[in-house]
C-alpha positions as CSV (number, residue, x, y, z in Angstrom):
1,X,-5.0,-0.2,8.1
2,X,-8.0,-1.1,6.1
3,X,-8.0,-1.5,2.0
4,X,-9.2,1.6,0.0
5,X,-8.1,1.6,-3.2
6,X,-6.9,-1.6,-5.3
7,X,-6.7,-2.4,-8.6
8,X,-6.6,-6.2,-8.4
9,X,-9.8,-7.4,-10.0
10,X,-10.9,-10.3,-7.5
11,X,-13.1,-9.4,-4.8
12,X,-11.4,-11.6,-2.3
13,X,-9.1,-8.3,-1.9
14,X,-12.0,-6.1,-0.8
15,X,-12.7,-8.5,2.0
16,X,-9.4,-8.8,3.4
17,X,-9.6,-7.6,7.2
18,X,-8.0,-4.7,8.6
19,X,-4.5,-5.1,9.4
20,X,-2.8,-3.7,12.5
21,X,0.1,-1.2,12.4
22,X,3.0,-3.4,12.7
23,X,1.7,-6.4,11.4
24,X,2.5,-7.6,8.3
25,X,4.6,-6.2,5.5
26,X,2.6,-3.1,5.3
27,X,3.0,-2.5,8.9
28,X,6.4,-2.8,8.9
29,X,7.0,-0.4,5.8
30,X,5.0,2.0,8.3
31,X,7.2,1.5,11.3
32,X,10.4,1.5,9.6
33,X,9.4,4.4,7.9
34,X,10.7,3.0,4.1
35,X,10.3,-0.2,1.8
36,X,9.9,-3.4,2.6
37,X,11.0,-6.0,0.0
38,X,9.6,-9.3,0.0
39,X,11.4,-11.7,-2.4
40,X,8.4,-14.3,-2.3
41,X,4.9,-13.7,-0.9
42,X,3.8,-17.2,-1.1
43,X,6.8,-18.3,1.5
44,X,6.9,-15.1,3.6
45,X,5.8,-15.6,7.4
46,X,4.7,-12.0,7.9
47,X,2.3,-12.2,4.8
48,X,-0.8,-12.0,5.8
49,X,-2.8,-13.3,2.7
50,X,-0.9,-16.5,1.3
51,X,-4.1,-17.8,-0.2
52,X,-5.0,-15.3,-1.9
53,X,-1.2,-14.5,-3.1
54,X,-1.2,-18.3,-4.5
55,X,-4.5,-17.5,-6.4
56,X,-3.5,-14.7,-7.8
57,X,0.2,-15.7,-8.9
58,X,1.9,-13.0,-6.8
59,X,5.5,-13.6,-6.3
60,X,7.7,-10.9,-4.8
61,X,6.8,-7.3,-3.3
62,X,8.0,-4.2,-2.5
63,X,6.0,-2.3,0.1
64,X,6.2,1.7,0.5
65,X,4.8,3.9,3.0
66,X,3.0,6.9,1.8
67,X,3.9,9.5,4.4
68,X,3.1,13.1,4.3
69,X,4.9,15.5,6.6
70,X,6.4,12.5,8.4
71,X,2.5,11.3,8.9
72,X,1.5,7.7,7.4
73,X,-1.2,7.8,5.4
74,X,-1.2,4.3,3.8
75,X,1.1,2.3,2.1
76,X,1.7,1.5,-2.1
77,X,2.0,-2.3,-2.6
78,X,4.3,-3.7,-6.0
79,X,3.8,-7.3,-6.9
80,X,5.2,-8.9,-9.6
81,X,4.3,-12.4,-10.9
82,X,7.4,-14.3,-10.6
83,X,10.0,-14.5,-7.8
84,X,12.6,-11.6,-8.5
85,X,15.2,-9.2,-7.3
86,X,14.4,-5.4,-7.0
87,X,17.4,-3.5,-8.4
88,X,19.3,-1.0,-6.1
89,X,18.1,1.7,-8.2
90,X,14.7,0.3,-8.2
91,X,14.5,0.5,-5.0
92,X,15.9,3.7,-4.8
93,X,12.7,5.0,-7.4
94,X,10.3,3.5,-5.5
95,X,11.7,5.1,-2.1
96,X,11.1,8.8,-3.5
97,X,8.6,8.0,-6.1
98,X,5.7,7.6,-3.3
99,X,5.8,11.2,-2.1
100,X,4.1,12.7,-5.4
101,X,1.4,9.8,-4.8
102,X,0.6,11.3,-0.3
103,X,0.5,14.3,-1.7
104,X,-2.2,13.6,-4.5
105,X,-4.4,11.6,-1.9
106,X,-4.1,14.2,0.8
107,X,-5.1,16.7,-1.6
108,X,-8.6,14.6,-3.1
109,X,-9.0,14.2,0.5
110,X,-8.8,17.9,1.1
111,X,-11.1,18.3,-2.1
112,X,-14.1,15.9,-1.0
113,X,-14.1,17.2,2.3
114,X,-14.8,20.9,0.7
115,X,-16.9,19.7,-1.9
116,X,-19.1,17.7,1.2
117,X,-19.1,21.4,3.4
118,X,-20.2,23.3,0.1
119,X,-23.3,20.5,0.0
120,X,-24.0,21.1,3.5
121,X,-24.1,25.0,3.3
122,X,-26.0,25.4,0.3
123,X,-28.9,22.2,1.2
C-alpha cells in the first residue's frame, strides 16, 4: 500500500514507504476485512511510524478498509490526539461509513481515466 491522499500537513507523511499487505495496522484492517482499533499509536508494536506519531501528537486510531465489491482499495485512517476509547456505536459508524467513501474514489478513478482517453482521441 503506498500513501495517496492525506491531509496531515507535514511532509514526513508523503515520504513514508510503502507498506506491505498485512503489515501494520492498515494491513491488518485489509486482511481482516473490518476496523482495526488502536488504543495508542505511540506504544503499538505493529505501528509502523512511531516517530512520526510522537511528532505529530497522534494517540489512538481506528483503521478501516475501503472495499468495493469485496475488493480493497485502500484504507481510511482516524487519529485522535489523546489516548481514548472508541464507542461501540462509533465503531459501528465507522464500519458502514467507509462504503460511501470506495465508492466516491472508484468513481474519480473511473472519471480521470475517461477524461485521459477523451485527451488521447481528440490530440
Amino acid at each position: 500500500m503506498v500513501l495517496r491522499a492525506t491531509q496531515a500537513p507535514a511532509k514526513a507523511y508523503q515520504r513514508k514507504r510503502a507498506i506491505k499487505l498485512g503489515e501494520s495496522i492498515a494491513g491488518r484492517a485489509i486482511d481482516e476485512n473490518k476496523p482495526v482499533i488502536v488504543r495508542d499509536v505511540q506504544v503499538e508494536a505493529d505501528y509502523i511510524g512511531h516517530d512520526l506519531a510522537v511528532e505529530q501528537g497522534l494517540r489512538s486510531m481506528i483503521c478501516v478498509p475501503l472495499t468495493l465489491q469485496d475488493r480493497p482499495i485502500g484504507v481510511l485512517s482516524c487519529y485522535t490526539s489523546e489516548v481514548r476509547d472508541f464507542s461501540t456505536t462509533r465503531s459501528r459508524l465507522w464500519k458502514h461509513s467507509p462504503k460511501q467513501a470506495a465508492v466516491s474514489i472508484e468513481h474519480s478513478k473511473l472519471q480521470v481515466r475517461n477524461t485521459l482517453m477523451q485527451e488521447m482521441h481528440t490530440g
